[in-house]
C-alpha positions as CSV (number, residue, x, y, z in Angstrom):
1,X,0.0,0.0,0.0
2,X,1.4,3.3,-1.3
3,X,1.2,6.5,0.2
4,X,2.1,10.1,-1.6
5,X,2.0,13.0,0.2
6,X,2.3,16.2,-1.5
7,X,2.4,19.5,0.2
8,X,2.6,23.2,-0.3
9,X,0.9,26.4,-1.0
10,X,-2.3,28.0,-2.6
11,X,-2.3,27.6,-6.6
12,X,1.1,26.1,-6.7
13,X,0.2,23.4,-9.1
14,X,0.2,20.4,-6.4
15,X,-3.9,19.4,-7.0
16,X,-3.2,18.7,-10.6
17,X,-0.2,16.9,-9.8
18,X,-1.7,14.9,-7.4
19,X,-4.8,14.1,-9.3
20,X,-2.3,13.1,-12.2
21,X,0.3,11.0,-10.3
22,X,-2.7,9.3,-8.7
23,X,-4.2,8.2,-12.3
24,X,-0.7,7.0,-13.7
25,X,-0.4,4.9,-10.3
26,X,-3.9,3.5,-10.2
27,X,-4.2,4.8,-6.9
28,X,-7.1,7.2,-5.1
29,X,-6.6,10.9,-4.8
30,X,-8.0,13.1,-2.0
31,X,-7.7,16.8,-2.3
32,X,-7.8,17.2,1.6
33,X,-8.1,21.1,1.0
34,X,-11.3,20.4,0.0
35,X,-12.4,19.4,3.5
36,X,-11.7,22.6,5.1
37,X,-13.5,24.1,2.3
38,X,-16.3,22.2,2.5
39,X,-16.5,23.1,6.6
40,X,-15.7,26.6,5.7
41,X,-18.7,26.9,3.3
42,X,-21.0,24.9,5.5
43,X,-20.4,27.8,8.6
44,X,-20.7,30.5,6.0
45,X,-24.1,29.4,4.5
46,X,-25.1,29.3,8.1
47,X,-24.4,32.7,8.8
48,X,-21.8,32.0,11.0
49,X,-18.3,33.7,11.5
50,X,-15.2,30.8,10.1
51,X,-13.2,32.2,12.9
52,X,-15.8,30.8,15.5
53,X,-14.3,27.2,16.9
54,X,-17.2,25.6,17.9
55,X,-19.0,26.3,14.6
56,X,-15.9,25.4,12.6
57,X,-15.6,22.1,14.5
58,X,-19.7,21.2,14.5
59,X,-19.3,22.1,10.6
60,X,-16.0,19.7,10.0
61,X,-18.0,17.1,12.5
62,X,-20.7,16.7,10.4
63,X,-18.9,17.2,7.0
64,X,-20.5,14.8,4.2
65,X,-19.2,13.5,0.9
66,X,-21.6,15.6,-0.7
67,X,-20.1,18.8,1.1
68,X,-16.8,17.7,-1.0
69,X,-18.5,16.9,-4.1
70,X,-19.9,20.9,-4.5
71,X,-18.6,22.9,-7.6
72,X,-18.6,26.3,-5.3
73,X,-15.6,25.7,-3.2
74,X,-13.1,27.5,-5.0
75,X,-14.5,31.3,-4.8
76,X,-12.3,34.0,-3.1
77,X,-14.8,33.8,0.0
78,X,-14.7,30.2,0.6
79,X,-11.0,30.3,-0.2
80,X,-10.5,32.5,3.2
81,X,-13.2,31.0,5.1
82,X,-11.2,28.2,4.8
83,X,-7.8,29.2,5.9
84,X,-9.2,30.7,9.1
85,X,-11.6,27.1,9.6
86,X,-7.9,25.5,9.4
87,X,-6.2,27.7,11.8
88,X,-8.5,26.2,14.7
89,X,-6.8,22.5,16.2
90,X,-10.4,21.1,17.0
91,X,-11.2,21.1,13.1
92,X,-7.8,20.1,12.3
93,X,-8.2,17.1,14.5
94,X,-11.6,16.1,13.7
95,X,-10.8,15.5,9.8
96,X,-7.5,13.9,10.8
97,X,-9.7,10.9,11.2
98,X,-11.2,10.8,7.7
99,X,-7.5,11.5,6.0
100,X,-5.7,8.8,7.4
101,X,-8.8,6.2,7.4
102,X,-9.1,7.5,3.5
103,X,-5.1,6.7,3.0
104,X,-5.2,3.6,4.8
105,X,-8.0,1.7,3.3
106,X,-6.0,1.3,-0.2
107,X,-3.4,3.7,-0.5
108,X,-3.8,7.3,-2.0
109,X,-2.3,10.3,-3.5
110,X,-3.3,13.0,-0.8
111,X,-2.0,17.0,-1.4
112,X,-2.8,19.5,1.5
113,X,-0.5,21.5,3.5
114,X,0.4,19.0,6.6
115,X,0.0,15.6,4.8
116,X,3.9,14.8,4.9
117,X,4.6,15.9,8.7
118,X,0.9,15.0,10.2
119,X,-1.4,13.2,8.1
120,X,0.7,10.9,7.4
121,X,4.6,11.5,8.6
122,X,5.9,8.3,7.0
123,X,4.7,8.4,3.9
124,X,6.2,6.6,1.0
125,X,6.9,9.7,-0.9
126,X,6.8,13.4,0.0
127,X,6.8,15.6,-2.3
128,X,6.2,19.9,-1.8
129,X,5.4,21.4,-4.5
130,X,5.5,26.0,-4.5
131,X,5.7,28.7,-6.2
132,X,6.9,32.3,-6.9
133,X,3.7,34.4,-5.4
134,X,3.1,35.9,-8.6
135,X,3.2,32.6,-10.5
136,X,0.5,31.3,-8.2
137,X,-1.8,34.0,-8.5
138,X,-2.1,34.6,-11.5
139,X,-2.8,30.9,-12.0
140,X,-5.3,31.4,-9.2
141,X,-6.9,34.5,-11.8
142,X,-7.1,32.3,-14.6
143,X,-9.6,29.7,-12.3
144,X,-11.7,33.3,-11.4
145,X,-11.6,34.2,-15.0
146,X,-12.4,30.3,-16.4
147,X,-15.7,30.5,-14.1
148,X,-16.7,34.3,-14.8
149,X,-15.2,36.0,-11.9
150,X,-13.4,39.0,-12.8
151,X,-10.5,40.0,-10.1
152,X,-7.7,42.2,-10.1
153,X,-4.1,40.2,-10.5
154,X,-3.0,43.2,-7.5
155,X,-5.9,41.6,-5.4
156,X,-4.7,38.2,-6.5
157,X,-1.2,38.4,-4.8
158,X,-2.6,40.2,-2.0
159,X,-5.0,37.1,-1.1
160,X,-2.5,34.5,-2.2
161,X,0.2,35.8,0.5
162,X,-2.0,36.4,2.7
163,X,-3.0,33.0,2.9
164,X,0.8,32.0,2.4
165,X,1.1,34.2,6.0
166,X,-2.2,32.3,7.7
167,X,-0.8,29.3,6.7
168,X,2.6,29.4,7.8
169,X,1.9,31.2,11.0
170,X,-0.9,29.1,12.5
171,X,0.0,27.3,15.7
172,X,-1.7,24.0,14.3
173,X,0.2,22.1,11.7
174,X,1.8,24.9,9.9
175,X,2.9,25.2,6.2
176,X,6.4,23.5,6.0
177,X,7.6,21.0,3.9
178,X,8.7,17.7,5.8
179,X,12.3,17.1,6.3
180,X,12.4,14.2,4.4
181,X,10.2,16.1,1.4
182,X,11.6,16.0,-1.9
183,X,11.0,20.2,-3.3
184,X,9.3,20.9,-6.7
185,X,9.1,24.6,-8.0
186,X,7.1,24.9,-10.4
187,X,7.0,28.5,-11.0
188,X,9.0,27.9,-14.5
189,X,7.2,24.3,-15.3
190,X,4.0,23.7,-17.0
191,X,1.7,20.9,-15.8
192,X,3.0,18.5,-18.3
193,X,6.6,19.6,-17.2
194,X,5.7,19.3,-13.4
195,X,4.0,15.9,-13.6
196,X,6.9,14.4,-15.8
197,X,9.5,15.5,-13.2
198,X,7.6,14.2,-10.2
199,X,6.5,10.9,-12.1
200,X,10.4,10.4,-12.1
201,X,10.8,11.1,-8.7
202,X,8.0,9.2,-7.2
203,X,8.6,6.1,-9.7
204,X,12.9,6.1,-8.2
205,X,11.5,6.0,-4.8
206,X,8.7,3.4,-4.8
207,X,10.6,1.0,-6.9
208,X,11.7,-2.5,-4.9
């Protein structure tokens, strides 16, 4: 049972990596960062403030497959809803759970931000996977612009490193790549490029 954990930071490529690596291995994917959309999106459609703990955690408690499965998870709101839903340890802790059972029942692909040092610290493969700020936003403008939303590229970066800051600086699990995690940068590579260069990696290190 093989288990690749990729890491790193908003739009830096690591989802469609992941989702690729995990067809060419025949293995399942889980974009985790959907999660703590999903509970972000659940406390916001409630009326309720992301920041809150106890809403954050009853949202993440009762998170369904269904929450995961919405196309409305990737807007700017939902995007920092869910950085402040992962800053709080409860709702870190109750979709700890659901990763590892998810991983553990036949393997996976799994990107997010602490899959290599919490999720799952002794993984077969660790990969993190950034960015140059710009780079990532204005791949993070192009998904606006590919669903309608018109946004500024100045308001882009703004939002990208702020979550970069939220991310690194929260007390639970923060941003940083695992000591044993193998760095991609993908700031010069395109997707083909990215997936080519980690299908390399990933195939030296799982190979008997």
């Amino acid at each position: 049972m093989i288990i690749i954990a990729i890491d790193g930071p908003a739009a830096a490529g690591k989802g469609t990596l992941a989702r690729r690596l995990a067809g060419a291995l025949k293995l399942p994917y889980l974009d985790t960062g959907l999660l703590y959309r999903a509970t972000a999106k659940r406390v916001l459609e409630a009326g309720g403030d992301p920041a809150d703990a106890l809403a954050a955690t009853g949202a993440a408690m009762s998170l369904r497959d269904s929450d995961t499965a919405r196309t409305d998870l990737r807007d700017a709101a939902t995007s920092r809803a869910a950085s402040q839903v992962a800053s709080i340890p409860a709702v870190r802790d109750a979709l700890l759970a659901y990763q590892r059972a998810y991983g553990d029942a036949n393997g996976a692909v799994l990107d997010g931000r602490d899959i290599g040092t919490v999720i799952f610290p002794h993984a077969d493969v660790k990969l993190f996977v950034t960015a140059s700020v710009e780079a990532r936003a204005k791949r993070r403008q192009a998904e606006f612009a590919a669903r309608g939303e018109t946004t500024s590229l100045a308001k882009v970066i703004a939002d990208v490193a702020a979550r970069d800051e939220a991310d690194r600086g929260r007390a639970a699990a923060p941003l940083i790549p695992a000591e044993d995690a193998i760095l991609i940068d993908t700031t010069s590579m395109n997707a083909d490029e990215a997936f080519a260069h980690a299908l390399a990696i990933v195939t030296r290190k799982i190979q008997p």
